[in-house]
N, CA and C atoms of all chains as a GROMACS GRO file, in nm:
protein
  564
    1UNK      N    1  -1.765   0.519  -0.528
    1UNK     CA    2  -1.751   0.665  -0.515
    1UNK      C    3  -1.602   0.699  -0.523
    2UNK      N    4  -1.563   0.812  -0.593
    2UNK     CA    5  -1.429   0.813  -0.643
    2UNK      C    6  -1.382   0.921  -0.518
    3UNK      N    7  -1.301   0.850  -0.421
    3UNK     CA    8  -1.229   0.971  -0.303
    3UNK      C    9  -1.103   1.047  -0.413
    4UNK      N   10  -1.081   1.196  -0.353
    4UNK     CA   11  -0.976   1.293  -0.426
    4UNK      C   12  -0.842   1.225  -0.327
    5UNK      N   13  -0.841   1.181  -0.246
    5UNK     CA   14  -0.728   1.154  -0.127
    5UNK      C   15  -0.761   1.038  -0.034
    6UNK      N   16  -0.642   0.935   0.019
    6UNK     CA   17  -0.623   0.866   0.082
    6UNK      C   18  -0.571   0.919   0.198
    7UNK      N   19  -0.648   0.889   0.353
    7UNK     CA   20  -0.547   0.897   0.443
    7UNK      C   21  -0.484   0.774   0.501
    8UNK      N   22  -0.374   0.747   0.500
    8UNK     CA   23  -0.330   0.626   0.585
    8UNK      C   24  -0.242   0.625   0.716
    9UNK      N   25  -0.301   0.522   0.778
    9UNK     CA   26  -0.303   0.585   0.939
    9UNK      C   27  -0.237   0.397   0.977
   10UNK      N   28  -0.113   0.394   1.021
   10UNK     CA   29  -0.072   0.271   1.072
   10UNK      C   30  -0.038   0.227   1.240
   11UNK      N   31  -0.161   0.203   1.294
   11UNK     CA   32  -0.118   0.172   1.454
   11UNK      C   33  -0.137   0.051   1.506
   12UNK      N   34  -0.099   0.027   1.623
   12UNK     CA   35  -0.031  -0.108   1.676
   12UNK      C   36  -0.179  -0.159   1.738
   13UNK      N   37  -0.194  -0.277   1.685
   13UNK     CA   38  -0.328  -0.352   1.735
   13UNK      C   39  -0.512  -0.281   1.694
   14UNK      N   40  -0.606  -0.382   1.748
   14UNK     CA   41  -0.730  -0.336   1.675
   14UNK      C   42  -0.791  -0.262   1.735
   15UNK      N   43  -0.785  -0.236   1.860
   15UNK     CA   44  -0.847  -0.156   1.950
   15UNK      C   45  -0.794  -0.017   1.959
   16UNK      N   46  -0.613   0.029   1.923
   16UNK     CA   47  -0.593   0.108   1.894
   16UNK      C   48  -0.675   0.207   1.743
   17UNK      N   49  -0.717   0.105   1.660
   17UNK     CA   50  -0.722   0.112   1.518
   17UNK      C   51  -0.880   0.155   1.577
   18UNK      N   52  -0.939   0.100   1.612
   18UNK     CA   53  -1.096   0.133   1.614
   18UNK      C   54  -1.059   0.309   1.677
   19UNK      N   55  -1.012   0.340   1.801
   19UNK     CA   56  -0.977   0.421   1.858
   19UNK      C   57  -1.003   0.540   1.733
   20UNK      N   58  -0.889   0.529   1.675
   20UNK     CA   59  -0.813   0.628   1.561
   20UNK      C   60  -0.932   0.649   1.456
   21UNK      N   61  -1.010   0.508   1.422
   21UNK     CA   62  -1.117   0.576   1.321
   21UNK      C   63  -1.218   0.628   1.420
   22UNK      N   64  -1.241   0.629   1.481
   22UNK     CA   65  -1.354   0.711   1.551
   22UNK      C   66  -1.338   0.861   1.586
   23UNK      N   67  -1.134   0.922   1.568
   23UNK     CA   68  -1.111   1.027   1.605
   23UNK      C   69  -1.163   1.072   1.458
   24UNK      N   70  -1.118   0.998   1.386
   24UNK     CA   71  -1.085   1.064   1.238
   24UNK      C   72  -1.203   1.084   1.192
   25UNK      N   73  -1.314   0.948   1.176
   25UNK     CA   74  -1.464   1.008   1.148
   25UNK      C   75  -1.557   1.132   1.224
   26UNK      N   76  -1.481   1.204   1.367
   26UNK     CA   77  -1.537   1.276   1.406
   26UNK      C   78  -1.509   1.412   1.392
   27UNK      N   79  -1.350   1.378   1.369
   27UNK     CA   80  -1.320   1.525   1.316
   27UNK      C   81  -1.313   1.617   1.168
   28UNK      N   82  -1.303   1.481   1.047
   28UNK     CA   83  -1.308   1.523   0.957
   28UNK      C   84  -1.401   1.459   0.824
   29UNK      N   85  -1.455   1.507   0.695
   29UNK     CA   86  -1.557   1.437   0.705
   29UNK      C   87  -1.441   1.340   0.566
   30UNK      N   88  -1.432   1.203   0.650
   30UNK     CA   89  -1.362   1.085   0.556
   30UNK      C   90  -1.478   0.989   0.578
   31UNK      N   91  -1.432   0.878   0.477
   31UNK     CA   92  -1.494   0.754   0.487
   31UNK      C   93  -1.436   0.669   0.510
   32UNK      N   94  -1.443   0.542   0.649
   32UNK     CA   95  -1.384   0.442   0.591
   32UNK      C   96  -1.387   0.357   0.579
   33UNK      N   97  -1.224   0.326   0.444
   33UNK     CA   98  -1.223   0.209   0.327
   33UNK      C   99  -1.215   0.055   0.352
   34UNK      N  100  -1.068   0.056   0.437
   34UNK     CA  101  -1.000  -0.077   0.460
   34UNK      C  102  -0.960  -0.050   0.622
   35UNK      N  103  -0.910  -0.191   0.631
   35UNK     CA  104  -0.877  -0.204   0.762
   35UNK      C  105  -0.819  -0.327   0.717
   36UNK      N  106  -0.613  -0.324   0.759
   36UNK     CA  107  -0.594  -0.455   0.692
   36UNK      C  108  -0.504  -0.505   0.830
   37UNK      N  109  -0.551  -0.593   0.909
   37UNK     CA  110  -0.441  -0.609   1.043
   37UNK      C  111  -0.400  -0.748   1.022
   38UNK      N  112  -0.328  -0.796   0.937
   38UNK     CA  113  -0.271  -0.890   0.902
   38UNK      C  114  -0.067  -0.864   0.921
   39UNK      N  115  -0.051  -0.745   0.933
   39UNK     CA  116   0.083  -0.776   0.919
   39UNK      C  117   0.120  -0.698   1.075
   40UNK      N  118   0.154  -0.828   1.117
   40UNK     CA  119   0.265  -0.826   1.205
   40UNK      C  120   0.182  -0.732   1.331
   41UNK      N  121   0.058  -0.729   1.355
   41UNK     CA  122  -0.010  -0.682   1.484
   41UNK      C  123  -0.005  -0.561   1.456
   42UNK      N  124   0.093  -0.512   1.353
   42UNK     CA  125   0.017  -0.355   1.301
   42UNK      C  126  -0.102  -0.346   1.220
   43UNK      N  127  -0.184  -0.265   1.270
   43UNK     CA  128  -0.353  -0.220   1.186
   43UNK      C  129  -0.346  -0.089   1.105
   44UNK      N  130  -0.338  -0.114   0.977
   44UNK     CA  131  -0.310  -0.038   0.875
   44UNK      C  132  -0.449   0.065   0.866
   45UNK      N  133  -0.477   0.169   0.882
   45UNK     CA  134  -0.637   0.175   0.856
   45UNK      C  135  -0.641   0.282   0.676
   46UNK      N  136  -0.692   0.252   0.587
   46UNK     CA  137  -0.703   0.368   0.513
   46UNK      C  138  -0.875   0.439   0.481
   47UNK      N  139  -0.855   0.598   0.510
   47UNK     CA  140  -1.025   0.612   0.458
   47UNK      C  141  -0.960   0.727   0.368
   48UNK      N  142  -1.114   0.734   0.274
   48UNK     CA  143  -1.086   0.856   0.198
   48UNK      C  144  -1.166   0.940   0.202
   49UNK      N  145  -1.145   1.056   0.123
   49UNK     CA  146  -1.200   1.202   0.176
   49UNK      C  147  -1.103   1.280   0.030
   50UNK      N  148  -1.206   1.415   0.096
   50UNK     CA  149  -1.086   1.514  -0.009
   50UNK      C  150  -0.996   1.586   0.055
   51UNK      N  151  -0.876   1.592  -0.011
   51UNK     CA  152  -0.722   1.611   0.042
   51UNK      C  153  -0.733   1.679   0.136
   52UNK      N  154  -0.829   1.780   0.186
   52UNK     CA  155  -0.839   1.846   0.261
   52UNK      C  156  -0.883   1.779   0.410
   53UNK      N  157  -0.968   1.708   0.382
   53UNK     CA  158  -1.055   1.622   0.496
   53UNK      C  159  -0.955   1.526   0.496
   54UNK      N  160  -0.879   1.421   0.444
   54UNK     CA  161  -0.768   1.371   0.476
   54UNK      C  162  -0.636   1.447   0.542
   55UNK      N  163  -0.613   1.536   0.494
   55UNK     CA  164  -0.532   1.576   0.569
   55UNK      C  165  -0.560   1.612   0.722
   56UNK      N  166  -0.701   1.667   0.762
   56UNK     CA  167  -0.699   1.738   0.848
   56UNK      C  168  -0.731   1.608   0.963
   57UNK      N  169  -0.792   1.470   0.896
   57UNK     CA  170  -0.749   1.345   0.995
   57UNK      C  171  -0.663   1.291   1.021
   58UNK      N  172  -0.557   1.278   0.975
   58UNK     CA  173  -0.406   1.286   1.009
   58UNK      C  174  -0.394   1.331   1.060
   59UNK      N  175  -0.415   1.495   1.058
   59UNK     CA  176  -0.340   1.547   1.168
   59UNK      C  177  -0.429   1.588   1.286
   60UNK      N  178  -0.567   1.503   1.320
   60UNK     CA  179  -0.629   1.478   1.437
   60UNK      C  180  -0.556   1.407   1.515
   61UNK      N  181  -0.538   1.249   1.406
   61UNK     CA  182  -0.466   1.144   1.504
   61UNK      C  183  -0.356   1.202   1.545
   62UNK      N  184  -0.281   1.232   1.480
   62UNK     CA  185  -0.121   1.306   1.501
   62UNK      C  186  -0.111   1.405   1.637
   63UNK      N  187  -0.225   1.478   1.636
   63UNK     CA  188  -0.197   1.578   1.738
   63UNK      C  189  -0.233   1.529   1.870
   64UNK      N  190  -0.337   1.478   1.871
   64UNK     CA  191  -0.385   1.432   2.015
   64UNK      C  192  -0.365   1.265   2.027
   65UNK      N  193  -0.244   1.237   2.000
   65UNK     CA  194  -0.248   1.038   1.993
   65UNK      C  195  -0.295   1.000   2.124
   66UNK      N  196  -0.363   0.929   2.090
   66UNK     CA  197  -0.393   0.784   2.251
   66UNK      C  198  -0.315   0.675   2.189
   67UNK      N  199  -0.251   0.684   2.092
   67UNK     CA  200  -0.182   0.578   2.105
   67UNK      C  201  -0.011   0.543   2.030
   68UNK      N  202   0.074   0.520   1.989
   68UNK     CA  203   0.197   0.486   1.851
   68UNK      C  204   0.136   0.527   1.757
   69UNK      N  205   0.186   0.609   1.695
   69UNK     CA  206   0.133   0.622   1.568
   69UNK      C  207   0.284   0.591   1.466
   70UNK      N  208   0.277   0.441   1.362
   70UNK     CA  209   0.417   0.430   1.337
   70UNK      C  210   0.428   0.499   1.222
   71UNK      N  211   0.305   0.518   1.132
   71UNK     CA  212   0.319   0.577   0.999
   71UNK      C  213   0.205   0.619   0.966
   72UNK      N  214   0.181   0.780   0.903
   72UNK     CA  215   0.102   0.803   0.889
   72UNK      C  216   0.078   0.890   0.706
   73UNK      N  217  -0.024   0.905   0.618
   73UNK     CA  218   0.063   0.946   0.508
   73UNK      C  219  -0.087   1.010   0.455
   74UNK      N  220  -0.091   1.104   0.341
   74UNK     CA  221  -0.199   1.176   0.263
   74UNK      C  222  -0.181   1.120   0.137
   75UNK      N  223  -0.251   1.029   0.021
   75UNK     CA  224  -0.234   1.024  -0.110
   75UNK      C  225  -0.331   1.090  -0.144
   76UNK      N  226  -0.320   1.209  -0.217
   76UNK     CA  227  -0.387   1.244  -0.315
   76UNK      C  228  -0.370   1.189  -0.475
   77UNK      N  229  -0.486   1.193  -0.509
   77UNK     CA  230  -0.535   1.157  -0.641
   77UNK      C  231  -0.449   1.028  -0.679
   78UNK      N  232  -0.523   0.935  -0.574
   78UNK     CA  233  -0.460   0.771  -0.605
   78UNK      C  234  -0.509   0.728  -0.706
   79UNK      N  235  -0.403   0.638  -0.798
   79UNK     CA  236  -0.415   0.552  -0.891
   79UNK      C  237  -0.475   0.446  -0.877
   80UNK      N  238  -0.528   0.424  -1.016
   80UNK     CA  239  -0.632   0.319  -1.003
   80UNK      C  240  -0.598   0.183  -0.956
   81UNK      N  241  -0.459   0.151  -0.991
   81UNK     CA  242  -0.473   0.006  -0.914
   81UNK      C  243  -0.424   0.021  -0.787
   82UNK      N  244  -0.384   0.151  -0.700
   82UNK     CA  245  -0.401   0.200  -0.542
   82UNK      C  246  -0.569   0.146  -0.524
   83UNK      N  247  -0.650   0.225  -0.584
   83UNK     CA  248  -0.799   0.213  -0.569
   83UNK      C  249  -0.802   0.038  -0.581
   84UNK      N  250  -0.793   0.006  -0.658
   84UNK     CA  251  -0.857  -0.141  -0.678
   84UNK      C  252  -0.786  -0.247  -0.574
   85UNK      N  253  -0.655  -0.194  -0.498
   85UNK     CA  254  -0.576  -0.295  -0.392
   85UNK      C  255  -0.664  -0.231  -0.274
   86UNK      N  256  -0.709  -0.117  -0.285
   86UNK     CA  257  -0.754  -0.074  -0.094
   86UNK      C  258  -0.927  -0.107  -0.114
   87UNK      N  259  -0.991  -0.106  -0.223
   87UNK     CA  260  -1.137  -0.144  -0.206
   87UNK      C  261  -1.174  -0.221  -0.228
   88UNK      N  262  -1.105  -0.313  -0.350
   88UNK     CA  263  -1.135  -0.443  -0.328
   88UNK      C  264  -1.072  -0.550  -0.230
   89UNK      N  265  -0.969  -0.485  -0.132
   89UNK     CA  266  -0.943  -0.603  -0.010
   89UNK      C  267  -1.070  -0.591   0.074
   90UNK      N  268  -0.447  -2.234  -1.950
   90UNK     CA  269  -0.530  -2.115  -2.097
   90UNK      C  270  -0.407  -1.968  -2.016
   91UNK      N  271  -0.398  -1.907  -2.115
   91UNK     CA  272  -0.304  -1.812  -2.060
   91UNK      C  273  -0.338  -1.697  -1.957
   92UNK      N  274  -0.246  -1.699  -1.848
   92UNK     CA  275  -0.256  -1.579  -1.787
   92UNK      C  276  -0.287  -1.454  -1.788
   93UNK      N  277  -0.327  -1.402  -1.725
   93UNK     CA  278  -0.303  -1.221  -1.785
   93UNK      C  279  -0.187  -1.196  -1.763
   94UNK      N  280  -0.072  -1.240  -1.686
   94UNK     CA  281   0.051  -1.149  -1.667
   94UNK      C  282   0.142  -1.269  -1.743
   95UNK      N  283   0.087  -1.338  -1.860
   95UNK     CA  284   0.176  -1.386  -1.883
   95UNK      C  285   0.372  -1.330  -1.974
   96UNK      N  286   0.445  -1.351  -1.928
   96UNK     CA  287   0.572  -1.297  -2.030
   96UNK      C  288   0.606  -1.172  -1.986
   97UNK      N  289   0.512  -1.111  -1.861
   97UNK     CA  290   0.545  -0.974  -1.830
   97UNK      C  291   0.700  -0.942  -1.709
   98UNK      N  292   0.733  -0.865  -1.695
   98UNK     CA  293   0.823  -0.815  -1.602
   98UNK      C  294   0.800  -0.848  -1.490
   99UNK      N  295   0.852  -0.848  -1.367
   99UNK     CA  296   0.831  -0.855  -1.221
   99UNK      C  297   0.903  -0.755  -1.160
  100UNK      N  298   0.883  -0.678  -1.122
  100UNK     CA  299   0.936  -0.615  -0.977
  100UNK      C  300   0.856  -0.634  -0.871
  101UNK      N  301   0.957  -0.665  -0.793
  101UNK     CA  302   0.909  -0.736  -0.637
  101UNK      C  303   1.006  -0.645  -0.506
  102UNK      N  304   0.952  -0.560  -0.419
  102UNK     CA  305   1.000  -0.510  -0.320
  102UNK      C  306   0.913  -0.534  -0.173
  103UNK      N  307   1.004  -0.532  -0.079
  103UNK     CA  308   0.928  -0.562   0.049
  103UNK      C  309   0.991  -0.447   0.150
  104UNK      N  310   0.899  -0.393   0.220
  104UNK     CA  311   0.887  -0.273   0.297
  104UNK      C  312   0.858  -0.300   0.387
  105UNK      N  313   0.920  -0.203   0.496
  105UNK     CA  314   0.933  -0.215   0.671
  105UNK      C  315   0.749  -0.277   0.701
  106UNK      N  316   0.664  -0.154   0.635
  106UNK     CA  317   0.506  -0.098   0.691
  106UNK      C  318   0.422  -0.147   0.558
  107UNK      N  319   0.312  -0.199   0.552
  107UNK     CA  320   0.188  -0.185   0.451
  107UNK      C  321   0.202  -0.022   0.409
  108UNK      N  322   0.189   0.042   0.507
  108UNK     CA  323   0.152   0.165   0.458
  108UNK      C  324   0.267   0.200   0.344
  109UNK      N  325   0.406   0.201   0.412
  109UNK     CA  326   0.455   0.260   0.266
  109UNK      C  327   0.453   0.168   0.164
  110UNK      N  328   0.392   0.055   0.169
  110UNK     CA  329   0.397  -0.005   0.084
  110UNK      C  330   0.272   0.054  -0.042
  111UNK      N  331   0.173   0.090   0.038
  111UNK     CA  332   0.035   0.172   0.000
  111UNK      C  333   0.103   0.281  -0.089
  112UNK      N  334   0.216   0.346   0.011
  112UNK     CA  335   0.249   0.462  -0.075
  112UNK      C  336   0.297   0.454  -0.196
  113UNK      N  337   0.427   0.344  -0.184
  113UNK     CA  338   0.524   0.358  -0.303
  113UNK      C  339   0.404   0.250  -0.398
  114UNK      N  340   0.306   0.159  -0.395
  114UNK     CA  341   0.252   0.143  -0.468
  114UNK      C  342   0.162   0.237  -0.584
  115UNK      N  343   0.122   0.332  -0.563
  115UNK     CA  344   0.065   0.450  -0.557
  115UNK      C  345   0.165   0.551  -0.674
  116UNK      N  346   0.283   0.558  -0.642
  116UNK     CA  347   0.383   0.610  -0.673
  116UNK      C  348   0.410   0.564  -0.793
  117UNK      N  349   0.468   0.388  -0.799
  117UNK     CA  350   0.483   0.334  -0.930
  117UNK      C  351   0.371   0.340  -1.004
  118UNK      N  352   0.265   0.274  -0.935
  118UNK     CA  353   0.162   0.328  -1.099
  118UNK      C  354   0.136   0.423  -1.148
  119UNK      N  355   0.190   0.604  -1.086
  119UNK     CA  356   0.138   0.680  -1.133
  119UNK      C  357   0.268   0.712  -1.241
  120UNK      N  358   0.395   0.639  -1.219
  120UNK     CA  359   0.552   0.649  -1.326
  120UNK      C  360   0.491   0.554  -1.428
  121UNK      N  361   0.474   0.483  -1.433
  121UNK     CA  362   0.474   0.410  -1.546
  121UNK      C  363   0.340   0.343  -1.552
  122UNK      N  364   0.341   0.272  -1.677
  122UNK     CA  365   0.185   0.156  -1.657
  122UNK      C  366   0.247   0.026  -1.677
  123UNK      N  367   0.189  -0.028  -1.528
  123UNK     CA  368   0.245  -0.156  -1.431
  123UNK      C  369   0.103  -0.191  -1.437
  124UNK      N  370   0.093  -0.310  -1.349
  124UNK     CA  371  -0.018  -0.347  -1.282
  124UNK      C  372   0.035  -0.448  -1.155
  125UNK      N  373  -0.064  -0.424  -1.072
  125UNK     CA  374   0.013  -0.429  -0.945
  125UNK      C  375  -0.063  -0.631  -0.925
  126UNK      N  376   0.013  -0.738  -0.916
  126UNK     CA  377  -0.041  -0.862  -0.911
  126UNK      C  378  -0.091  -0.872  -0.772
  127UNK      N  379   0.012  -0.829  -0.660
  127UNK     CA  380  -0.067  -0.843  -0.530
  127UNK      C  381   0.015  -0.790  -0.393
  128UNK      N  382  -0.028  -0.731  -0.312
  128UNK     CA  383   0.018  -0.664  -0.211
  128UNK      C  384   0.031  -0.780  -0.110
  129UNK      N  385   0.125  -0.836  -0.053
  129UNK     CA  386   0.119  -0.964   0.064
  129UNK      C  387   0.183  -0.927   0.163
  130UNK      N  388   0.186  -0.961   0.270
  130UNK     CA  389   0.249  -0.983   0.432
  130UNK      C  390   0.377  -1.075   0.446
  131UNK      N  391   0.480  -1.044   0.476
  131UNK     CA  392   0.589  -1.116   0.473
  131UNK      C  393   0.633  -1.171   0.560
  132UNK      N  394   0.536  -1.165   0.665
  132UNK     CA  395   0.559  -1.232   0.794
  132UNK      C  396   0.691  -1.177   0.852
  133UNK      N  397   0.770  -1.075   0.847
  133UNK     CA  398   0.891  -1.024   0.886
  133UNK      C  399   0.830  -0.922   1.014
  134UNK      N  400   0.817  -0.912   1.080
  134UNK     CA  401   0.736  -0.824   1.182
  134UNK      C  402   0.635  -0.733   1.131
  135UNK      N  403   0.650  -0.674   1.049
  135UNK     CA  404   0.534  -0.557   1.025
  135UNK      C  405   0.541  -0.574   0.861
  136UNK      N  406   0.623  -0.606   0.793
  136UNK     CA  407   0.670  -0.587   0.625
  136UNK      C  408   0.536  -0.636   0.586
  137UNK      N  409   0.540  -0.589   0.458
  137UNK     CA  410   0.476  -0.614   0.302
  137UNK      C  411   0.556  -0.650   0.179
  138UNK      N  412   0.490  -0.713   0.113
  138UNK     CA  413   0.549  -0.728  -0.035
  138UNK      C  414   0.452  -0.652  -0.143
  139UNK      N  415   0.506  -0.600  -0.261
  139UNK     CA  416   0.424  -0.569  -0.363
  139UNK      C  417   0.483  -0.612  -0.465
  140UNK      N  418   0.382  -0.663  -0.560
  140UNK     CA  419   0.490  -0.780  -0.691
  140UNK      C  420   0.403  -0.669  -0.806
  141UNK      N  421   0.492  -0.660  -0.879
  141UNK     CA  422   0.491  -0.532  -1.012
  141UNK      C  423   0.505  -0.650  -1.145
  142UNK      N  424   0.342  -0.611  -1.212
  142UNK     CA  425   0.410  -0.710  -1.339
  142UNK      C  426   0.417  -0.568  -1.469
  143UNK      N  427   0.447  -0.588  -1.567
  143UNK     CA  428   0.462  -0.454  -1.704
  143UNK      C  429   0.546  -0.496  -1.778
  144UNK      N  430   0.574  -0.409  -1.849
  144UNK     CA  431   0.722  -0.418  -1.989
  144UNK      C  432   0.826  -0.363  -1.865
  145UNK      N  433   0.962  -0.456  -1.938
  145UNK     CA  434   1.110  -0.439  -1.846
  145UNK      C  435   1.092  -0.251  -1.841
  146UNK      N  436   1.046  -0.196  -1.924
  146UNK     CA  437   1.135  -0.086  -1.877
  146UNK      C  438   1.014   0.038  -1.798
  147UNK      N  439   0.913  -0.017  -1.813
  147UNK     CA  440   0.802   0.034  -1.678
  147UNK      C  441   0.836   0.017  -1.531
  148UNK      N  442   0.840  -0.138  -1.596
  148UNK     CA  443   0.887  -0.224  -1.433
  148UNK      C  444   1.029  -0.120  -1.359
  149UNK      N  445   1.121  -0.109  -1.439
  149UNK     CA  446   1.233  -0.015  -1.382
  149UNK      C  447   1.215   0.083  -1.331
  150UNK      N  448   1.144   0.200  -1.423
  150UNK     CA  449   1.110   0.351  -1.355
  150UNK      C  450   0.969   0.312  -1.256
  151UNK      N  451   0.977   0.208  -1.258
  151UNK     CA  452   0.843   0.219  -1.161
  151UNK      C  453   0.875   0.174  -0.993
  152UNK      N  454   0.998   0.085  -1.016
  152UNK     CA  455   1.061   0.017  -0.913
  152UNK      C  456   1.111   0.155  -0.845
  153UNK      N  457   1.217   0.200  -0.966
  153UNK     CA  458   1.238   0.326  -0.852
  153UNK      C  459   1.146   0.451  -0.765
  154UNK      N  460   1.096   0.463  -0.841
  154UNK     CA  461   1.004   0.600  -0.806
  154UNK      C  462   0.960   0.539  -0.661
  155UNK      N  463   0.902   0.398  -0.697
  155UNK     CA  464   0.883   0.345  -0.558
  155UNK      C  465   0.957   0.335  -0.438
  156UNK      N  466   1.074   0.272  -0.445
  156UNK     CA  467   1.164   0.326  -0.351
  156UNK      C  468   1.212   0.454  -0.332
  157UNK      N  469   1.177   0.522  -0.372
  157UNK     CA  470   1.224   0.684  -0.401
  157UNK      C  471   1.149   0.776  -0.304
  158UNK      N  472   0.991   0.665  -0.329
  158UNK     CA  473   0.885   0.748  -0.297
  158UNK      C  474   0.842   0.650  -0.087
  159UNK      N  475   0.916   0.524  -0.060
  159UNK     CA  476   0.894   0.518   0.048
  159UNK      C  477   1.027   0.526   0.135
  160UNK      N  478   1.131   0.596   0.068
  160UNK     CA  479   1.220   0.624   0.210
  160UNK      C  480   1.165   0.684   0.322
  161UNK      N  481   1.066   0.798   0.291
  161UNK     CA  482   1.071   0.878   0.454
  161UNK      C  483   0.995   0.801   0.531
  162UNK      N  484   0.906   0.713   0.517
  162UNK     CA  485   0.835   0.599   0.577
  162UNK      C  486   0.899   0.485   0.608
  163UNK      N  487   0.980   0.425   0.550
  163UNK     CA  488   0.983   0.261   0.601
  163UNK      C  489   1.146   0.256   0.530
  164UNK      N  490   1.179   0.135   0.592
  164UNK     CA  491   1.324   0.083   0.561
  164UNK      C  492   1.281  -0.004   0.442
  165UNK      N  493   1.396  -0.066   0.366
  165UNK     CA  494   1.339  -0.118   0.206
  165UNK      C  495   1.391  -0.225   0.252
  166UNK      N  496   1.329  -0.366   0.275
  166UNK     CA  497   1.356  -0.525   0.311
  166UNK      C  498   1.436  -0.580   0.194
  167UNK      N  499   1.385  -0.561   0.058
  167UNK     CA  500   1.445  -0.628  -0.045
  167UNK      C  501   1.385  -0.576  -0.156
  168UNK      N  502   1.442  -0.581  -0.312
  168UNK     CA  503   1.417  -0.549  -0.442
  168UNK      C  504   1.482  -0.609  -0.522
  169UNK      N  505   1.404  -0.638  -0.606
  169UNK     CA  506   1.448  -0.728  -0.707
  169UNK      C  507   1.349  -0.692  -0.862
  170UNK      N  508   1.396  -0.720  -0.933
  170UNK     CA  509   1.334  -0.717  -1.137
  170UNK      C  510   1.368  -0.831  -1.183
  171UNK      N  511   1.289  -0.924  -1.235
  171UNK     CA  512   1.320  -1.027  -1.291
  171UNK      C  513   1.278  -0.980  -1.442
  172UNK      N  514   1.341  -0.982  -1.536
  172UNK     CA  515   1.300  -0.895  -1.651
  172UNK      C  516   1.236  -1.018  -1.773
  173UNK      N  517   1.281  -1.140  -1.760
  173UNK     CA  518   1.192  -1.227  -1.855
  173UNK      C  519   1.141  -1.385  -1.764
  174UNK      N  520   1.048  -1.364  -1.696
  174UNK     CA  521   1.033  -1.494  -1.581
  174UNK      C  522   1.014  -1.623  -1.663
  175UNK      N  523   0.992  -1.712  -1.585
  175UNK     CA  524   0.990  -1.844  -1.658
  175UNK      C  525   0.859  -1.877  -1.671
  176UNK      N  526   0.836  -1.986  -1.700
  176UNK     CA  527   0.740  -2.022  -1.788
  176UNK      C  528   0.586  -2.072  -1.609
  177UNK      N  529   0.629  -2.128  -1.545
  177UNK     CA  530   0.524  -2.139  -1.433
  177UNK      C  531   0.532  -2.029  -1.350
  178UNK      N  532   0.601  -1.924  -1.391
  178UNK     CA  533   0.596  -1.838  -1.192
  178UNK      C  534   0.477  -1.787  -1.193
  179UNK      N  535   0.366  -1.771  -1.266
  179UNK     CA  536   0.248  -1.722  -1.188
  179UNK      C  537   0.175  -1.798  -1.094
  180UNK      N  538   0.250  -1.944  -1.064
  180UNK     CA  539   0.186  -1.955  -1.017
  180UNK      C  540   0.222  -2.005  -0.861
  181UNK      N  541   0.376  -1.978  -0.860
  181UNK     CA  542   0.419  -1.949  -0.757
  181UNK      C  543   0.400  -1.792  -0.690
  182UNK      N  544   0.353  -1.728  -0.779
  182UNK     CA  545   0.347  -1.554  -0.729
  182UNK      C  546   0.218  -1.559  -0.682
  183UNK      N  547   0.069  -1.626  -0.728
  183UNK     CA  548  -0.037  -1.613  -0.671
  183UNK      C  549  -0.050  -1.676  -0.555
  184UNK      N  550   0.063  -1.816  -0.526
  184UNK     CA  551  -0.024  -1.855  -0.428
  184UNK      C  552  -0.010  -1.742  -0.261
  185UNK      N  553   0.076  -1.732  -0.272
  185UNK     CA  554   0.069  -1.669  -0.095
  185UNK      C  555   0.000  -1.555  -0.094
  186UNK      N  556  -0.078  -1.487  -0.240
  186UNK     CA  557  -0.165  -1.385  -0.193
  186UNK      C  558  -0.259  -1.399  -0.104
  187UNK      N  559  -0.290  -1.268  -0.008
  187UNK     CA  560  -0.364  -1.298   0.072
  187UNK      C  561  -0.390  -1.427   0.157
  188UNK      N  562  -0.290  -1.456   0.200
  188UNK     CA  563  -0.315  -1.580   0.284
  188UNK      C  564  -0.226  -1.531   0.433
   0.00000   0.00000   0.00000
């Protein structure tokens, strides 16, 4: 299924990360893609949605954090080998 | 039997976060046509690597846009273009993917 937008949401550990997708699947309607917690105890999470619904989960996590939020970002209309590094990990 | 990236370009940069690495990956392929060999962990506290293979002069506008495109996110670890590689590096570039 082709998402219009990426949200990417980078927080510290997995329990934070579960946390954050559960704000984001409740507040806006995303899907999500990856979950990559390999680097360095930060949990990268990305889902997609349309720019709109990405954006507005960002700025769920953003507004009400339970937790660090170190980086957070909106890609709209990602390129295909963006697509093929976040769905096929 | 030959590679797919054989004879191609390299740009190789490593970033504070995955994420901007997500980003500025994102970024270069939409400057030029690259293809991205593999996104890895650099074991540096939080960093990523992304290795860029294409023609030398993709690889260039693509390197930058990328760094261009993850300053407001992350500090830039390292960058480099190797513009004609040698004859085995693919297969020093595949192995630490994903591992």
């Amino acid at each position: 299924m082709r998402y219009g937008a990426y949200a990417i949401i980078e927080v510290l550990g997995s329990a934070n990360a579960v946390i954050c997708i559960d704000q984001m699947l409740k507040t806006s309607d995303v899907h999500f893609l990856s979950k990559n917690t390999k680097c360095g105890g930060h949990t990268t999470l990305v889902m997609g949605g349309e720019v709109s619904a990405a954006q507005a989960a960002v700025d769920a996590v953003k507004d009400n954090q339970v937790c660090e939020v170190f980086m957070s970002a909106v890609i709209s209309a990602p390129s295909d080998e963006l697509r093929r590094i976040v769905e096929g990990k | 039997m030959a590679g797919k990236y054989d004879g191609q370009a390299i740009g190789m940069f490593e970033l504070d976060s995955l994420g901007a690495c997500y980003v500025a990956l994102d970024a270069a392929a939409k400057t030029a046509n690259i293809s991205v060999q593999g996104v890895e962990r650099n074991r540096l506290k939080s960093g990523a690597c992304v290795k860029i293979r294409g023609g030398i002069s993709d690889v260039k506008a693509a390197m930058e846009a990328a760094i261009l495109a993850a300053a407001p996110y992350g500090k830039v670890t390292a960058q480099n273009v190797i513009a004609s590689p040698g004859e085995g590096i693919d297969v020093a570039m595949e192995m630490t993917i994903n591992k």
